[in-house]
Every structure is written in C-alpha cells, then in structure tokens.
N, C-alpha and C positions, 0 to 999 in steps of 0.2 A: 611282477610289475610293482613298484613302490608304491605306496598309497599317496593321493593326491592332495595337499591341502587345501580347505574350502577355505574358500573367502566371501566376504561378504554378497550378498545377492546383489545382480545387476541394476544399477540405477533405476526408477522409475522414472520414465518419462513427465510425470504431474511436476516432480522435485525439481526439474534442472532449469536452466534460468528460462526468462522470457523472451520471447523475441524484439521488444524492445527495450532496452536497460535501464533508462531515467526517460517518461513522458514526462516529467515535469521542468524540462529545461530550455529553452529557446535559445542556440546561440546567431544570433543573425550578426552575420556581416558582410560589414556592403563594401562593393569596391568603390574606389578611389571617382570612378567617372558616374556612378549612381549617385553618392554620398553629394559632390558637386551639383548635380542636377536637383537634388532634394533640397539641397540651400536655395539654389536662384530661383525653383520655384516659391518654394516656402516662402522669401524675401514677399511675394507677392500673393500667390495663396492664404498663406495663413492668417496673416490681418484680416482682409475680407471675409473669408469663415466666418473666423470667430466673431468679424460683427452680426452676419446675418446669423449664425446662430444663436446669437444674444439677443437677436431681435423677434426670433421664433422664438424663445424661451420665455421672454418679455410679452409675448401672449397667452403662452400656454398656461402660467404660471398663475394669473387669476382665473383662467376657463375652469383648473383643476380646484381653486379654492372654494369656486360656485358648487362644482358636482361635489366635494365632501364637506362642502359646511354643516355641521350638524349632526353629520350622519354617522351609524357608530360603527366603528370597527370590531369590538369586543359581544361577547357576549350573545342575546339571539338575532343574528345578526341575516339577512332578507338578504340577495341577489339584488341591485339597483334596479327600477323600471321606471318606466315613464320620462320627463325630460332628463333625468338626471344618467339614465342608461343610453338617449340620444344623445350627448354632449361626449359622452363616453367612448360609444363606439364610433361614434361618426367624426365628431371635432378634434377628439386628442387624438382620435389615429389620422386623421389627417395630420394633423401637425406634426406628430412624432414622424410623420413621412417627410415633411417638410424637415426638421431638423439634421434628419440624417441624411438629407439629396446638399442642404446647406453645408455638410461636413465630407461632402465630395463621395457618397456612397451612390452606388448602381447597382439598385437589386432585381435580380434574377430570381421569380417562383418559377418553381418545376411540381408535377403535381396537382391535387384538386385536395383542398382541407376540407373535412367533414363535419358533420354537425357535430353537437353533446349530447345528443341524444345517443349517436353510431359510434362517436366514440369522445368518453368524457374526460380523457387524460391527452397530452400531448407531449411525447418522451424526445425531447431536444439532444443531438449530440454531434462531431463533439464541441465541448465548453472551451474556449479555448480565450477568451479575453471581452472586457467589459463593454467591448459593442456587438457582444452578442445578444444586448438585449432589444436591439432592430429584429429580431423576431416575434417577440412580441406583439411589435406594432403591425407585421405583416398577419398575423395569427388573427387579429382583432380585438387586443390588449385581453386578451382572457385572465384570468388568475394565476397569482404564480407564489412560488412558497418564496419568505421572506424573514426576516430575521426581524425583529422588535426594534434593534437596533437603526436600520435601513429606515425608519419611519421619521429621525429625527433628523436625516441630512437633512438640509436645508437646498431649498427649492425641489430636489428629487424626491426629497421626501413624501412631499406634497404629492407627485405624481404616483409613486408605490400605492398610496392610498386608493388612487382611482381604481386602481386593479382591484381592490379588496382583497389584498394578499391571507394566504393561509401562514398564521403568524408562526415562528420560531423562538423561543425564549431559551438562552442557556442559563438562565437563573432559575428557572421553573425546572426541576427534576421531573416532573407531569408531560414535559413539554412534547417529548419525540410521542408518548401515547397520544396527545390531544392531536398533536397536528395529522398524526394517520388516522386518527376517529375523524375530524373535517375535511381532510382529504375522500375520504370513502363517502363520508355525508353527501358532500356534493358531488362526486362521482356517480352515487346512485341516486341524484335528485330527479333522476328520467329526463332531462334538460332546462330542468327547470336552474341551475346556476351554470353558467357559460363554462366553457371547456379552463382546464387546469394544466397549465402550461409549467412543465418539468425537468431539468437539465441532473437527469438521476448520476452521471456522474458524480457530483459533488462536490467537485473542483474544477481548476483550471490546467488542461494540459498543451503539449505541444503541437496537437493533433497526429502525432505518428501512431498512434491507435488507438482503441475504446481500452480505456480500464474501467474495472470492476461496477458495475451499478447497482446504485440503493434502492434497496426494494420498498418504499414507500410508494412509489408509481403503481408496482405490480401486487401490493397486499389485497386493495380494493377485488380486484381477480373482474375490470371491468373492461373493454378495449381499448386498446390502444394504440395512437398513430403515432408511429413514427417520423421525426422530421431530421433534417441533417442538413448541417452547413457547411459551406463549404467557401474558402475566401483562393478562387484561381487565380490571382496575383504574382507576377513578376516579382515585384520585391516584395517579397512575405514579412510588410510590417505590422499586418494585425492577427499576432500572436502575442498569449499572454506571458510578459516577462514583468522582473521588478522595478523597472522607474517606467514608471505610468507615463508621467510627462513626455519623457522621450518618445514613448510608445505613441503618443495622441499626436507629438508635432510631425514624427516621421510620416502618419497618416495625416493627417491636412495638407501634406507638403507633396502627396502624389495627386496628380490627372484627374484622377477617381479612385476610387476601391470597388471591385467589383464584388458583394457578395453573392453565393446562392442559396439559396431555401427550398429544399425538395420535399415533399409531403409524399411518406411512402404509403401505400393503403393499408389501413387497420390492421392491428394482429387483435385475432378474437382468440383468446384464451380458451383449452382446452379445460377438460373437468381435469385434468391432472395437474397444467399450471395454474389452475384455481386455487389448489389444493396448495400450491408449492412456489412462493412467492422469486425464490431464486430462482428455481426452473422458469419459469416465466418470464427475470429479466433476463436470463443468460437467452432466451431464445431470440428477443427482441433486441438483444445487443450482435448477435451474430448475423440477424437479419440486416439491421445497420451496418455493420463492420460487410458483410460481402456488398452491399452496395458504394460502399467508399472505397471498397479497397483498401482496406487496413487492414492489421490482423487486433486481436485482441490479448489483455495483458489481466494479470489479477494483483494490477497495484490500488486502491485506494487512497482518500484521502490519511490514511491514517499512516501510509510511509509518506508521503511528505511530511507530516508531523517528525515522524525517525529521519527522515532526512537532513533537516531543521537539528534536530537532536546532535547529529553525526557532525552537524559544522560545531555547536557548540562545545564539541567534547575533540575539536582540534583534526575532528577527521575527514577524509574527504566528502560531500553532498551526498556521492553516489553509492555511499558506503551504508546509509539506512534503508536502502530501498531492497525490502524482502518481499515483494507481492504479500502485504501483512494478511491481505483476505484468505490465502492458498492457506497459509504456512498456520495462521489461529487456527482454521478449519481442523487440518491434517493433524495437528500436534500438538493443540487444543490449551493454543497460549492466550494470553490477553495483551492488551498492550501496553500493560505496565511488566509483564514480563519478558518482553520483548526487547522494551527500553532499560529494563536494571540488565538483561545480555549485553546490549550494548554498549553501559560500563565497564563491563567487564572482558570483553574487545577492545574498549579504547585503553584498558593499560597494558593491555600486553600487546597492540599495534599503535601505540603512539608515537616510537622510535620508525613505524616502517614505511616508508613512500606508497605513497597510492592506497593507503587503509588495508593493504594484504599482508598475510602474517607469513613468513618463508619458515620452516625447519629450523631451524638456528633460532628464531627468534620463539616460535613455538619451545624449542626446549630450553631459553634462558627465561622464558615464565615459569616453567615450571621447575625451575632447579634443577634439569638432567640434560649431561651427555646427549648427542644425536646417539642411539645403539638402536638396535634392530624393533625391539620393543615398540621405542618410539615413534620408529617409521611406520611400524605400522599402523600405530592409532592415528596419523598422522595421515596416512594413504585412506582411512576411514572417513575422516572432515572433508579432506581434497575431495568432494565430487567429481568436480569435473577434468580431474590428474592435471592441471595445471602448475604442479609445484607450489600454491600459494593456498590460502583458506581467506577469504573475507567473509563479513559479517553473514552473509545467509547461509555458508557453509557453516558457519560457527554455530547459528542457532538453530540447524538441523542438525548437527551431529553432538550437541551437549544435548540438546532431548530428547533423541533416539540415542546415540550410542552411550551415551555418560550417565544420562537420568535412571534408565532401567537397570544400570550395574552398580549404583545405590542404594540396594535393598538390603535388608540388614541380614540375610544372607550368604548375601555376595560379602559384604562388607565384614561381617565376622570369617572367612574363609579369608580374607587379605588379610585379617587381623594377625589371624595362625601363620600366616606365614613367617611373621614377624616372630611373633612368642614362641619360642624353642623351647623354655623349658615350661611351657602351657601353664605360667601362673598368675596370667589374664592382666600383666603389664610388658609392656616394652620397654628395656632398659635401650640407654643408648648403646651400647656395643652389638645389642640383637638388632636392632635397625641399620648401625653401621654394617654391619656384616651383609644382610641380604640387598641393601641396595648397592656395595660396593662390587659385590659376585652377579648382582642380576642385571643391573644396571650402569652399570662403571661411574657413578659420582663421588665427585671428590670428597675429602674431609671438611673443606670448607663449606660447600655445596649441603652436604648431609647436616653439617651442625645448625646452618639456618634453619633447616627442615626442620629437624628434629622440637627446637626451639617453638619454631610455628603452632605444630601442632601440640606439645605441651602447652594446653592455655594456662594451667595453674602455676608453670615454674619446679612441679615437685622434682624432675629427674628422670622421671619415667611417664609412660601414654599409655593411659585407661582406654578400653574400647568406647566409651561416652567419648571422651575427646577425639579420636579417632575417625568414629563415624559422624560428629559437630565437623571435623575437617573436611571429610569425603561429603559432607551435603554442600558445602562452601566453596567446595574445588572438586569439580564431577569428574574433570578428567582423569585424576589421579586413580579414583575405583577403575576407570575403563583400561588405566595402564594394567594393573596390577594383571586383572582379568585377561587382559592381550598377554602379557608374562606366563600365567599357567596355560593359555591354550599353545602358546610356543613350546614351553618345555613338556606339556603332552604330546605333541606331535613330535617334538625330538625322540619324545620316549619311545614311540610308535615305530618311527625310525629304525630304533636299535634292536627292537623287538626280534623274535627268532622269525626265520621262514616261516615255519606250520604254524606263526600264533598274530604275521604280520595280515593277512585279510582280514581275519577276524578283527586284530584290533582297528583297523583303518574303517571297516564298517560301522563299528561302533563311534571311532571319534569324527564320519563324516555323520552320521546322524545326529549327533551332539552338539557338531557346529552348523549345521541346517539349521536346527531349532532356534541356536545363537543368534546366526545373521538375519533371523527373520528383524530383530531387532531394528537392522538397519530400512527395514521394507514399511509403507503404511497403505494399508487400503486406499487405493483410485476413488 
C-alpha cells in the first residue's frame, strides 16, 4: 500500500469564524410605506418632543447644578448623603423618567434589582445605542464608569456629574489601574457607595450577540447582576449606527419605542472565578446570551478599531474583523501586530474585490507561478477551502505556519538549497537554477527577486540578507519548506518495496510533528 501523505491537522474548532461576522454594523432599511408613515408622523411628533423635552431639560439642568455645586469629583471623594443624595435619587430619576416618556419611550422592567450590599456591580448588555442610558435612570441613577471627557458636554455634562462617575482618563497611563482600584473600592464598600452600573462590553453593537467583555466588572470578584435590554420594536430604529441625527429623528418620529429592562438574579462568584477575572465574565456573558437568545462572539472593541483601519487602507469594513481577543490570546499578538499584518494584506489584496486574496493574486505577490508548491502553502491559509484567504486567514497562517519556518535553521537549510557550491553566497545563476526546476518562474520574475533580496547591490545573497528577507516576507521560508517536504515524499515514493514502509513511517512521523505547527492549544 503506498504511503499516505500527511497533511496538516484538522481545523480547530476555537480558529474558524464566528457565528456572527460584523456586530458592529446596522443596515436598516425601511420600506417605502413605513419611511412615508415616519414622515407624517414626524411632521407632527417631533416638534412637540423636542419642546417638551426642552422643557424637561430646562428643569433638570439647575436641580443638577444644586446637587454638584461644590462638591468634588476628584480625589477623597464620599458617596452623596443627605439632601444632596435626596434630589439625586428621587428628583433627577424622576425627571430622567420624564424626559424619556417626553421622547415617546415605554419602558417595560422585568425582574426585581437588588441592593449594593447583594450585589455591588450591575453588568448592562447588550450596548447597542445612546439611549441606552434610560437604564440608568430605571436602576436608580447608580454610578457608572465615564471618560474625563463626558464631563465637559454641555448641559450632560452637568448630569454625568450627579452620578459621580468612576472617571476614565486616556491621558493618564495610571488611568485603566486607578479606575479598577475605584471600581473595587466601591464595590467592596458593604453598601456603603450605591451600586456601579457597567456596560462591560465596551462598545456599541448591532445586538446580534454578546461580544467579548471587559473584565473590569469581574476583577472586584464581587456579585453581580445581570441586566439586559432589549428594544421589541417593529421598526428597529434604535440601533447604534453612524448619523446620530437620523438615528434620534427616526426615533421621535414613531408611536412610542418600546424598551425592556430585565434584572437577572445575581451571579455570586465562585472561589475559581474570584481567582479568574475572564472566567467570570465569560460565565456572566453566557448566562446573558442564553437568556436573549443570541449566541456569543470574541470580537472587541479593538476590531472595530481594525475595522476602521481596513476602510482606511482601501479595504472592505469587514475585512478587520478577527475576533482580536481569540486570535491575541491563541497567537499571542498585540495590536499593533495585527494592524502592521493588515498592511501587508492590503497590498497584496488591494487589486481584489471583497478584501479576499484568490491563487493568482497570492502568487503575483509573491513573484511565482501557481505550481504545486504553491497550492499547497496556499491550501494551508484557505482554512475554511473556500478558494479565497482574507484577513483572519492571513493572520493565522503567517503566525503559525510562516513565523515558526523562520528559525535560523529552517532558514540556513533554504539557504543550501540555493548554494551548490557551499561557499555561503548565492550567485544569480545558483538562484536562477533552483527556482526555475522547483518552481517554474520566469527570468523576469526571478531578476526582481533576486534584486530584492540583494539589499547591497553586490551581485550575490549573503545568508544575513537572506534571512533580513525571510523575516520581512514569512511566506517565502514556509514555501521553501512545503518544496522539501514534496520532494521527500516524492523520494518516498520512488523508494524500493522492502525500504517503502519504513521510509513512510519515518516521514509520517516527521510531518506529524510539522503539522502540529498548524494546531494551538483550546
């Protein structure tokens, strides 16, 4: 029986995509006989709103400069009591009630909230647009984490205040420590500072599932309740998309907006998610997610940043989105390494529609022929045998299969290939020769090459310049390497009877050990 070639090990289930491909995009469109109905109401709707919500605003806005006149934000800073915590909990959540029945909302609790004493956190989800902050006022205006920034809008500003937000600075490098030392301060103040209301998402999605949460909620390792909203609306226009304005008149311009607010009972941390602030949230996100009915995703705020990236480098949105939390995890990148891959996807898919790179276009980056070679390092990226490799295919397979066949190793064994008469340069007729028999590239093809990696011009490629090329251009080491394990298997091949098991156990052991490359611990 012939010996079989091994190929790389079976996909892991953790690597292949998500069940939802972009949370972060809302396409709403409205038909023709809704869009008309949104007008003639609006015609009439939305003037009146906006007075009487100007005119609730036009209250609210000295009640809140009474409760923080004075009072300090910074530094040792008290929970409010006495009149100043009655005006607070009683007047501006009334009004904030008022402002949003003024702006046509119908809220629905489902539910019983607990104290701060039972549970000092209250984990919001999901975040999906800026009148998500009617939770708040349903909650009891509790505290909530806030950026420095938020302090200076004008008129809301003023309101932030009342909360006595746990502040955010992106100027302070202190800042992500400080705010999880105040977050747990008051968390374990035994009730003594009113509950801290948290939307550990971190952004804003479409609500087609929970992505990934910040474990700031769960470092404390103190209870917490879960709450979830939920807007059952006919026309789904309060979702978070990018023209705000349109977003606010579509909403003034319906009946009502129905929201709802369910308060799920307490998760009490066990001694292990004490210990393990992810473990904690992933359980309090799963617990959410089977009660919505969603499934859950391991995208972050930090692909939408890549996402953002992906338009500016000419490519499609949905070309940044790698689940960044999974993929740092597993493959232990950052995201400045994520985003310099991403340049270097966008020039070799800037000619291709839809951000996917085809065969053809994979081997006019790299200067070679489609040949067998090819395909196969090629069938290594394709995860999921689509014919194509986009960006998350690209950034798993240059750091598993490319990164670890740049050892200087591997890299002196490609070098040999080249140097025939082993005297540790590569002239060009010893590089024309091997890529012209292993690889079928042209003369023209091969002289850019050549050129390339000569960085000094001398005529010939020192193994410094060599392995400077192969760190620069990772797939090239992974070609070479796919080349020798071909031409050993052909060897294998040719091998006699009596000497063909033997060698096929030896070179499936050999490419076991290989393919693990392509495998990462679950």
């Amino acid at each position: 029986m012939p010996p079989q070639r091994v190929f790389a090990l079976p996909r892991q289930q953790s690597l292949l995509l998500p069940a939802v491909i972009n949370p972060f995009v809302q396409d709403t469109k409205l038909p023709k006989a809704a869009l008309i109905k949104c007008v003639l109401l609006g015609i009439f709707l939305v003037p009146i709103r906006a007075i009487l919500a100007s005119l609730v605003l036009m209250v609210t806005w000295p009640v809140s400069v009474i409760i923080t006149f004075r009072y300090p934000l910074k530094g040792a800073v008290e929970p409010m009591t006495g009149w100043r915590r009655f005006l607070c909990r009683r007047v501006m959540a009334a009004l904030g009630r008022a402002y949003y029945f003024c702006m046509g909302f119908r809220v629905v609790v489902k539910g019983k909230q607990v104290t701060s004493s039972e549970a000092p956190i209250l984990a919001v989800a999901p975040h999906s647009t800026f009148f998500d902050g009617i939770v708040c006022v349903v909650a009891g205006l509790p505290s909530t984490v806030s950026r420095v920034e938020n302090l200076a809008t004008p008129i809301f500003g003023r309101f932030v205040r009342c909360l006595q937000p746990v502040l955010v600075s992106r100027k302070d490098p202190d800042s992500r420590k400080n705010t999880i030392q105040e977050i747990e301060k008051r968390a374990k103040s035994g009730g003594h500072w009113p509950q801290v209301l948290i939307f550990p998402e971190g952004t804003c999605t479409n609500r087609s599932c929970l992505i990934t949460f910040k474990q700031g909620a769960f470092i404390p390792g103190v209870p917490v309740q879960p709450v979830l909203m939920r807007y059952p609306n006919t026309l789904v226009s309060v979702c978070y998309c990018n023209a705000a304005l349109t977003l606010l008149l579509l909403t003034l311009s319906q009946l009502y907006t129905t929201v709802e607010i369910e308060f799920l009972p307490p998760h009490i941390p066990t001694d292990e998610e004490k210990k393990s602030p992810p473990l904690f949230a992933s359980r309090v996100r799963e617990t959410m997610a089977q009660a919505l009915g969603v499934p859950v995703t391991d995208h972050t705020y930090e692909d939408c940043r890549l996402m953002i990236s992906a338009g500016e480098l000419t490519l499609p949105m949905e070309a940044g989105l790698v689940e960044f939390t999974k993929i740092s995890r597993k493959l232990n990148l950052k995201w400045d390494n994520v985003r310099k891959e991403l340049e270097g996807f966008a020039s070799m898919a800037s000619s291709c529609k839809g951000g996917r790179i085809t065969i053809e276009e994979f081997a006019r980056f790299l200067k070679l022929p489609v040949n067998p070679v090819l395909e196969e390092l090629f069938a290594l990226f394709d995860r999921n045998g689509d014919g194509t490799i986009d960006f998350r295919e690209y950034v798993i397979g240059v750091t598993i299969l490319c990164r670890p066949a740049n050892t200087e190793d591997v890299l002196r064994m490609a070098f040999q290939l080249f140097d025939t008469d082993e005297d540790e340069k590569i002239t060009r007729e010893e590089f024309t020769a091997l890529l012209r028999s292993a690889l079928g590239v042209s003369d023209l093809n091969m002289a850019k090459l050549f050129k390339e990696i000569d960085a000094d011009g001398s005529g010939f490629i020192t193994f410094s310049e060599f392995q400077a090329f192969a760190t620069t251009h990772p797939e090239y080491a992974k070609l070479f390497t796919t080349y020798l394990e071909l031409q050993r298997y052909q060897a294998i091949q040719e091998a006699r009877p009596g000497e063909l098991e033997l060698a096929g156990q030896t070179s499936s052991e050999e490419k076991q050990e290989d393919s693990t490359s392509d495998k990462k611990d679950d």
